[in-house]
Phi, psi and omega in degrees: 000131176238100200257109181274152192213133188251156160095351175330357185234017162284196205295304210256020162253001141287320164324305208279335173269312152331261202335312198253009136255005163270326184281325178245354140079221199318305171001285187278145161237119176256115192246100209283161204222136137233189184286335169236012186072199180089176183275156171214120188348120147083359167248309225085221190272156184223133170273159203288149147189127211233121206249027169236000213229057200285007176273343187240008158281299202308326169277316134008268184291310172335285189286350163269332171051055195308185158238350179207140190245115186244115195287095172263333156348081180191146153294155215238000176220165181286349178302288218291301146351281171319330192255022158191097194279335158325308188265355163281318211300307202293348181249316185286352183251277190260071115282338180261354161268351179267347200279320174294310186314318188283318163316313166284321155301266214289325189240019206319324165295354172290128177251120185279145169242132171231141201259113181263211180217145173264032183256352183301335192276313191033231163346313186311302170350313184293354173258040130096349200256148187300139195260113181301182168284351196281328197310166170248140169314111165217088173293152177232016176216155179303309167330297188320298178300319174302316175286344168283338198280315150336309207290300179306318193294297153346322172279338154302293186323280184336343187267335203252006162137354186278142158282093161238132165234135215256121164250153199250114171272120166297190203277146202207101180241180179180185155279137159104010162284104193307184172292331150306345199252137216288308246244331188248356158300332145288315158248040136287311160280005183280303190309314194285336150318283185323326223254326156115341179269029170207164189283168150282077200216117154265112168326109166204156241242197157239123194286353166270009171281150165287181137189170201260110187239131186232129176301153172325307200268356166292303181332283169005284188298330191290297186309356166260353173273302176329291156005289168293319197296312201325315166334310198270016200257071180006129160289129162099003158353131157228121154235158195257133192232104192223146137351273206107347210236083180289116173252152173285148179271345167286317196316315171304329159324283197300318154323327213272312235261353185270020097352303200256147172290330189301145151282096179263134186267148168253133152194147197303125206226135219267003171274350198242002158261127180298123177271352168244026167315129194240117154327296200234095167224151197185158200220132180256088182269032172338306208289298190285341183284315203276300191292321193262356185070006154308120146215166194294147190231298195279154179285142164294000194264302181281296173296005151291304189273020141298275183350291194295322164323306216267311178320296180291346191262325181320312189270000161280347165299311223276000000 
């Protein structure tokens, strides 16, 4: 296996990579990608490959002739996406249209792993029940539409010969996750609390959404099983790599906050609400169970108190 992984240097590709050298071990050959290259935390060095750039994807999968490409390369929040939507459309769309194209040219026999989203569903959402692959798309954030948009194109490629599998991931946290993200956005401030650089007031959202939380390094594992997996999948699979498990995001609050001994008040703070909230979103991963023999192993309990852990070590570092 000669396995390319573009974007290696977000939250969730040193995970992926220790994973796919523990599941496929002496096998794989791993050629980790960031947009400028360099070291990185928990890979070591990485090559340059900028996935907006289509001459230098196409060359890319040229001289490498992967066997397997697992696309993470994208803006990865909804933050980051609303502010500045041009530069999502140009990386979450078409860098993964340039990334398929080039596959078909250059690599055809190559199986894509594409890392989607289960924000893809959007609208769907509202009917409060776990949402399958069947479900329909209707996003309802710029994030979202770039990645549906993504989503769908692959699934054209796939009629005219690309081997892809597309998986639609739910919310996925671990250390080392930024601060946009709801699950190290709490505990960034409990630590900085703690630490004595914030009042004791925690910053919050709405604490009454549901939602589907998944440790990393279970994500990590779905994506070295595809991987393995891929050959024996229909091209353009779509699976949902979820829980299953509706949580309140206080619940999630409340886990983070029975962690710490200080007393902290919450309150809401209205930048931190969304007009496109969905009650209720949770993922059905039936699918991803039966094919890839995938299912979530970690507790949610132990990964909040990693998060806050990496967070009390960050800002004591600082």
């Amino acid at each position: 296996m000669r396995i390319l992984i573009t974007g290696a240097g977000g939250f969730v590709g040193p995970h992926l990579v220790r994973e796919c050298a523990t599941r496929l071990g002496a096998e794989a050959s791993i050629v980790a990608t960031t947009p400028t290259g360099g070291p990185v935390a928990g890979i070591g060095n990485t090559q340059p490959l900028d996935v907006t750039d289509d001459g230098a994807v196409e060359q890319a999968i040229g001289d490498l002739t992967p066997t397997h490409v697992v696309h993470l390369a994208a803006v990865s929040s909804l933050t980051g996406a609303s502010s500045d939507v041009r530069t999502a459309w140009r990386i979450n769309t078409f860098g993964t249209l340039a990334v398929a194209e080039a596959i078909l040219r250059r690599a055809p026999h190559c199986q894509l792993i594409f890392a989607g989203s289960g924000l893809v569903y959007g609208e769907s959402a509202k009917c409060g029940q776990p949402l399958d692959e069947a479900c329909l798309l209707a996003p309802n954030s710029d994030y979202a539409a770039t990645k549906a948009a993504a989503d769908l194109a692959l699934g054209a490629l796939a009629v005219r010969g690309l081997k892809a599998v597309r998986l639609r991931l739910f919310n996925h946290t671990g250390p080392g996750q930024g601060e946009a993200f709801v699950v190290p956005g709490f505990a960034a401030q409990i630590a900085r609390i703690e630490a004595g650089l914030q009042p004791p007031v925690l910053r919050v959202g709405n604490l009454d959404a549901v939602r589907d939380f998944l440790d990393v390094r279970d994500v990590a594992a779905a994506y070295a099983l595809a991987v393995r997996r891929a050959a024996d999948l229909p091209a353009g699979v779509i699976l949902n790599i979820a829980s299953g498990v509706p949580r309140s995001i206080r619940a999630v609050l409340d886990g983070l906050l029975a962690l710490t001994p200080v007393a902290i008040d919450c309150q809401t703070d209205t930048a931190r609400l969304r007009p496109s909230d969905t009650p209720v979103y949770v993922g059905d991963a039936a699918l991803a169970r039966r094919v890839l023999g995938w299912q979530p192993r970690h507790d949610l309990a132990a990964t909040l108190a990693s998060v806050l852990a990496y967070w009390r070590s960050t800002i004591g570092a600082a």
